[in-house]
C-alpha positions, -999 to +999 in steps of 0.1 A: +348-329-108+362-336-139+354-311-163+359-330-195+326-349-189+309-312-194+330-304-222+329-328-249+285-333-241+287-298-247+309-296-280+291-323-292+256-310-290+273-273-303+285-293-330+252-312-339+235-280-337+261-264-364+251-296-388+211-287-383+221-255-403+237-269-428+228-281-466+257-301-486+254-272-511+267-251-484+296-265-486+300-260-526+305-223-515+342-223-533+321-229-561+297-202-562+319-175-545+357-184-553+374-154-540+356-143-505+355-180-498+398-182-503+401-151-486+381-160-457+401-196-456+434-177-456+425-156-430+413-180-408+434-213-413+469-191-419+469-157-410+452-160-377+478-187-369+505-166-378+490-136-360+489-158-326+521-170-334+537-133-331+514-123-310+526-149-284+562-144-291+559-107-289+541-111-248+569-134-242+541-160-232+552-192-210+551-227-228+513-240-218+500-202-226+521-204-259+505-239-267+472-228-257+468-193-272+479-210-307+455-240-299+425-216-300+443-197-330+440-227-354+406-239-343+375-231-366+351-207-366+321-203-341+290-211-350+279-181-332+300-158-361+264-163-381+243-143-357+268-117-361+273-119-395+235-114-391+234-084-370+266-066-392+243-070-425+267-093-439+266-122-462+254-149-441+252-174-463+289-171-469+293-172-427+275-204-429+299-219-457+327-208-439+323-224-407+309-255-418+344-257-448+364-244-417+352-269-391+361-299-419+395-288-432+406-283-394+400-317-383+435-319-403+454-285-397+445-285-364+466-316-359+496-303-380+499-270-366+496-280-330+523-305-336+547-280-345+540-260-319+544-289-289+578-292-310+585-258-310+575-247-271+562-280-256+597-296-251+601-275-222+577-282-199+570-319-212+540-315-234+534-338-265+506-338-289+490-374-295+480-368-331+462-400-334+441-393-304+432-358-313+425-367-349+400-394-333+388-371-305+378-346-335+364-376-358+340-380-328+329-349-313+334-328-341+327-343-381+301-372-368+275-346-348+278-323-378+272-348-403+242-365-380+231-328-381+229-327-417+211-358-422+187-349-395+174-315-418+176-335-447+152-362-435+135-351-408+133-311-417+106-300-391+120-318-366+153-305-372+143-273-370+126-277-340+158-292-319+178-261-336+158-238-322+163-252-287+198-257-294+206-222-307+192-209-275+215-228-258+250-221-274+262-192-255+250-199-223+268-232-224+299-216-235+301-190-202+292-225-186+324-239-194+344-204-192+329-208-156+337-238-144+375-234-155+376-198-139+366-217-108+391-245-111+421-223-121+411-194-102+447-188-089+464-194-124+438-170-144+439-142-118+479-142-120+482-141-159+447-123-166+468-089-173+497-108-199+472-131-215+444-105-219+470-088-234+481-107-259+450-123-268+431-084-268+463-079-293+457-111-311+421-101-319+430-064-332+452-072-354+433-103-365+400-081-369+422-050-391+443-072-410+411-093-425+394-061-433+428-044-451+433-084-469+391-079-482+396-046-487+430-051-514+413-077-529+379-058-535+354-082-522+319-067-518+307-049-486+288-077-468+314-103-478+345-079-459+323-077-426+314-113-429+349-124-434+363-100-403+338-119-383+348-151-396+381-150-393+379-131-353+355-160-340+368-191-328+354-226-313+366-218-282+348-254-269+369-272-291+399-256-278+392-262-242+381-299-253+414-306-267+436-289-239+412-309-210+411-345-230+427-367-208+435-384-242+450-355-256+469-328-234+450-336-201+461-298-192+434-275-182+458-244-179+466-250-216+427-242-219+431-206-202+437-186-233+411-200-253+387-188-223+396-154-226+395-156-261+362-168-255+354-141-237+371-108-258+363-123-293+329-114-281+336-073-270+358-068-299+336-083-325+303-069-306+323-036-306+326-041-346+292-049-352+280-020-334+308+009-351+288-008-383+253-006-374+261+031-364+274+037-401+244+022-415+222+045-392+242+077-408+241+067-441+203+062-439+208+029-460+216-005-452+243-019-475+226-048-499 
């Protein structure tokens, strides 16, 4: 079975549902709050690259792990990052903003910043980056469902809300769906590197995680906006990911889609892990942060 007929159905609706969330004013969100917004954009589009980047170096990760562990790195926030924004008390109106600016300005950094890294570790094992085709592949599955999704609340509000809700319910289960269905065809492959790439990716998140709350932190952004922004900038689109390393348009490598399925899988512990150290401060303070 080819796997990509599951995947991009799957992104797509994910990405429609994203779009039934969204408002065009959410995306004025520079606007209205200048600094988180910035900080969460650095941290996501740059510093988590870079943190993947070293990260991979530092585990001495093989070519396709390298490609794919900085594949998930540069992809945009998960929708899912607004439940948790949610459950952390945070500002969830800036989670929203975030992941629907992050999931635009990627369809272009994505591009750039796998290309230099097909240049940089792909030479080796004979892995090039179609930019055309993933910019296309992106254009498709990606920008149209969200902004169908938009126009769908705007015009057609209760029905909207009615798909989200069906949607919404859907999101993770079709996630471990995927994760699934690649653990089963790369059984032998996951099982081997489990230990380096759990590893590295277990590192990845960490540092990712501390370094966005030190960055909020220095720059004195309110409580909510500093959990929001960790969350942000730890919670990937691991579907994309896996969409773009399975595309037989674009890398046509499932292996390359490994690390983004244990991302998949940790961002999840460590971030449920954070939301839970905060709900246990907000318990002991006997207040809950406004």
């Amino acid at each position: 079975m080819n796997s990509i007929f599951i995947v991009l159905p799957i992104l797509t609706l994910l990405m429609y549902d994203l779009g039934l969330t969204l408002q065009p004013r959410d995306f004025l969100l520079i606007v209205r709050q200048p600094r988180a917004a910035l900080v969460g954009m650095f941290g996501q589009l740059i510093l988590l690259p870079l943190i993947a980047w070293a990260a991979a170096e530092l585990f001495a990760l093989p070519p396709i792990f390298f490609i794919g562990v900085m594949l998930i790195a540069c992809c945009p926030g998960g929708s899912s990052s607004n439940v948790f924004s949610m459950l952390a008390k945070g500002d969830v109106a800036l989670s929203v903003s975030l992941t629907a600016v992050s999931s635009i300005v990627t369809l272009f950094t994505v591009p750039l910043i796998m290309q230099w890294t097909t240049q940089y570790a792909g030479a080796a094992v004979g892995v090039q980056l179609p930019v055309v085709n993933l910019l296309m592949q992106n254009i498709v599955t990606m920008l149209l469902p969200i902004l169908l999704g938009i126009a769908t609340r705007h015009y057609f509000p209760n029905v909207a809300g009615k798909i989200e809700r069906v949607l919404s319910k859907c999101a993770f289960p079709a996630l471990m769906l995927l994760a699934g269905i690649f653990f089963v065809q790369h059984y032998d492959t996951i099982t081997s590197n489990f230990a380096l790439l759990g590893a590295c990716v277990s590192a990845l998140l960490i540092a990712a995680v501390v370094l966005a709350g030190v960055m909020s932190r220095l720059l004195r952004l309110k409580e909510k906006e500093r959990r929001t922004i960790v969350i942000e900038v730890g919670m990937q689109n691991a579907a994309q990911a896996i969409a773009v390393a399975s595309s037989p348009f674009i890398f046509n490598d499932g292996r390359i889609a490994i690390p983004a399925i244990i991302y998949a899988l940790m961002m999840n512990v460590v971030l449920l892990t954070y939301v839970a150290i905060l709900k246990r401060k907000i318990i002991n303070r006997g207040v809950i942060v406004e």
